[in-house]
C-alpha positions in Angstrom: 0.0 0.0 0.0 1.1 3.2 -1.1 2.3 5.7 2.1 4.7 8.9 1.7 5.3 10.1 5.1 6.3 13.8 5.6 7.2 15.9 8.7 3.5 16.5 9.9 1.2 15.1 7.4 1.4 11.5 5.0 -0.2 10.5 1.6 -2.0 7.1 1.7 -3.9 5.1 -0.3 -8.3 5.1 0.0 -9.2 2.6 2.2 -12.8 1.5 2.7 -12.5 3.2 6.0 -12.4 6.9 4.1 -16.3 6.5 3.0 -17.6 9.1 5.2 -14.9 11.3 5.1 -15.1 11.4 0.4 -19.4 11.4 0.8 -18.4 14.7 2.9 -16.3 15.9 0.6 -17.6 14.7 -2.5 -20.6 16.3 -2.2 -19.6 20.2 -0.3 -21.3 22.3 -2.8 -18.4 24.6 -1.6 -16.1 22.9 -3.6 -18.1 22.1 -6.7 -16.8 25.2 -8.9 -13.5 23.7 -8.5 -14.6 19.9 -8.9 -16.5 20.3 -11.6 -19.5 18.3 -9.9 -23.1 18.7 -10.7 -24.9 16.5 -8.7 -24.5 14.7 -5.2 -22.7 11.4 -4.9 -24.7 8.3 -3.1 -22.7 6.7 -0.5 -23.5 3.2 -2.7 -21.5 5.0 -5.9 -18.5 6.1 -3.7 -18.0 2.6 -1.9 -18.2 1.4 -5.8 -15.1 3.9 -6.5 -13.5 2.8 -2.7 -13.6 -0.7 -4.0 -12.2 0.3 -7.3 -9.5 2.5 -6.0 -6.8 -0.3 -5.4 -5.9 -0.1 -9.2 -2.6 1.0 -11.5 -2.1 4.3 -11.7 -1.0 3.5 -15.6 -4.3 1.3 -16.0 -6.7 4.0 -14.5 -4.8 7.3 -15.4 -5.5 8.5 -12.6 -3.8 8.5 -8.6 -6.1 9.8 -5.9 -4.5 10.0 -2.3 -5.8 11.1 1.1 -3.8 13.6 3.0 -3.5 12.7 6.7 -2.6 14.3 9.8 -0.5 12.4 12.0 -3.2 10.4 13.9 -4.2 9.1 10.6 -7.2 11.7 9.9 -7.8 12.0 6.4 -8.0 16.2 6.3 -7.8 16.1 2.0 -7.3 14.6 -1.3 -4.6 15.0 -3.4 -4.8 13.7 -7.1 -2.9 13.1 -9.9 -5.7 12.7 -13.2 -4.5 12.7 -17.1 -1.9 10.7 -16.3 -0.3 10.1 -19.5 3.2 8.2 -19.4 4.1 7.9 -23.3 4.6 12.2 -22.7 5.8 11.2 -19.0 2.9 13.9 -17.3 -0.1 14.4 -15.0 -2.6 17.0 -13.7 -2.0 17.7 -10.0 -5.6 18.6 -8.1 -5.9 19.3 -4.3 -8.2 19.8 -1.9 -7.8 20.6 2.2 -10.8 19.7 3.5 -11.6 22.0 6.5 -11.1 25.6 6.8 -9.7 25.5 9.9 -7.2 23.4 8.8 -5.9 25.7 5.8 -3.3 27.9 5.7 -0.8 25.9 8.0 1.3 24.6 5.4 0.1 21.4 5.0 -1.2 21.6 1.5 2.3 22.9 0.8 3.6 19.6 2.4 1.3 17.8 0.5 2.3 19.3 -2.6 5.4 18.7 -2.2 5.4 14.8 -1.4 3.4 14.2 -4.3 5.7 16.2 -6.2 8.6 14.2 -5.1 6.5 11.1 -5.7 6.1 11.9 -9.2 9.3 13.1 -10.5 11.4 10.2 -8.6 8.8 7.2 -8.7 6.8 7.5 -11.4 9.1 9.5 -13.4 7.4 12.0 -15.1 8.5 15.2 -16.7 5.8 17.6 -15.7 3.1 18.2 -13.9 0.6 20.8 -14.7 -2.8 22.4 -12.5 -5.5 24.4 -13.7 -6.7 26.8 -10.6 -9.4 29.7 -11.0 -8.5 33.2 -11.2 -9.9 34.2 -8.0 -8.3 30.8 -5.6 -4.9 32.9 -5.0 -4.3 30.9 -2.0 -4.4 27.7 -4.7 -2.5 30.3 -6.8 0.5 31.0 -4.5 0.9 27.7 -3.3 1.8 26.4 -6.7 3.6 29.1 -7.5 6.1 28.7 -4.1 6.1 25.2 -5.5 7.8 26.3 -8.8 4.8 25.7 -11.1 4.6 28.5 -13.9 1.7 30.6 -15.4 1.9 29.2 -18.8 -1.7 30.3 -19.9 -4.8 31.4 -19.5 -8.4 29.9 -20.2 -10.9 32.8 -20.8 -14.1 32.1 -19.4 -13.6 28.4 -19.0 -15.5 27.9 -15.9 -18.9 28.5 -15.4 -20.1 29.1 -12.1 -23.5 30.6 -10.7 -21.9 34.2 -10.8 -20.9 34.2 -14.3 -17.9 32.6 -16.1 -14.2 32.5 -14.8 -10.9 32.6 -16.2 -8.6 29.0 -15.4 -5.2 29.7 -15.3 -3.3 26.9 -16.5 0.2 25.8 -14.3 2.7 23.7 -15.1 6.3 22.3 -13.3 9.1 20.7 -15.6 11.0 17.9 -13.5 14.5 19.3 -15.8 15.9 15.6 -14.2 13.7 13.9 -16.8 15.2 13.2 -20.4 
């Protein structure tokens, strides 16, 4: 089972045991803009994705990771989607559950191990995020990473406002041939 353990936070795998904690999540109409979700998950559809969560990263394309405090509390997700290892790259998405819990460096940690995780283990050459123009925390966390503003999506998003701008991100692993 996959486990990166950092200073005050780890990245596991989804264990059956993280059902309440990705209903919660999965369905915070908070987070939807971001998510790109539509309509509430059943707790029937998630244990399906639970169940299916135990497979390849390079059969799937996808990597989805909780991010745990150190008594084992999932707090967030972290994921890796698009992954696509003939061009050796992957989108990074995150998400800290809490509000109480942002803003203490541990998306930053998070970031960072998965970072690690995919330049060293699964060897890819980049990664790239697409974060709305407004979510400068999201914004400046990537940026301290060393992901660059490489372009902008007018009006890709809509939302109940009106439409946004994305603002596509990308990191070059320059240890990658």
């Amino acid at each position: 089972m996959l486990n990166i353990k950092g200073e005050h936070i780890s990245l596991r795998a989804l264990e059956p045991s993280d059902l309440d904690f990705l209903y919660q999540l999965e369905n915070d109409t908070s987070i939807w803009e971001i998510s790109g979700t539509l309509k509430p998950y059943s707790k029937k559809v998630l244990q399906l994705y639970l169940d299916n969560a135990h497979r390849d990263i390079y059969e799937v394309k996808q990597l989805r990771l909780c991010i745990c405090d150190t008594k084992d509390t999932c707090i967030g997700l972290i994921d890796l989607f698009d992954f696509d290892p003939k061009h050796q790259r992957a989108g990074v998405g995150i998400v800290i559950a809490d509000p109480e819990d942002r803003d203490k460096g541990l998306g930053r940690e998070a970031l960072t191990l998965l970072c690690n995780y995919a330049f060293k283990v699964l060897d890819l050459h980049q990664l790239y995020a697409n974060i709305l123009e407004d979510n400068q925390k999201s914004i400046h966390l990537f940026e301290n990473l060393g992901f660059q503003k490489i372009g902008v999506k007018k009006e890709w998003i809509r939302t109940s406002t009106g439409f946004k701008d994305e603002i596509m991100f990308q990191k070059i692993n320059s240890n990658v041939s």
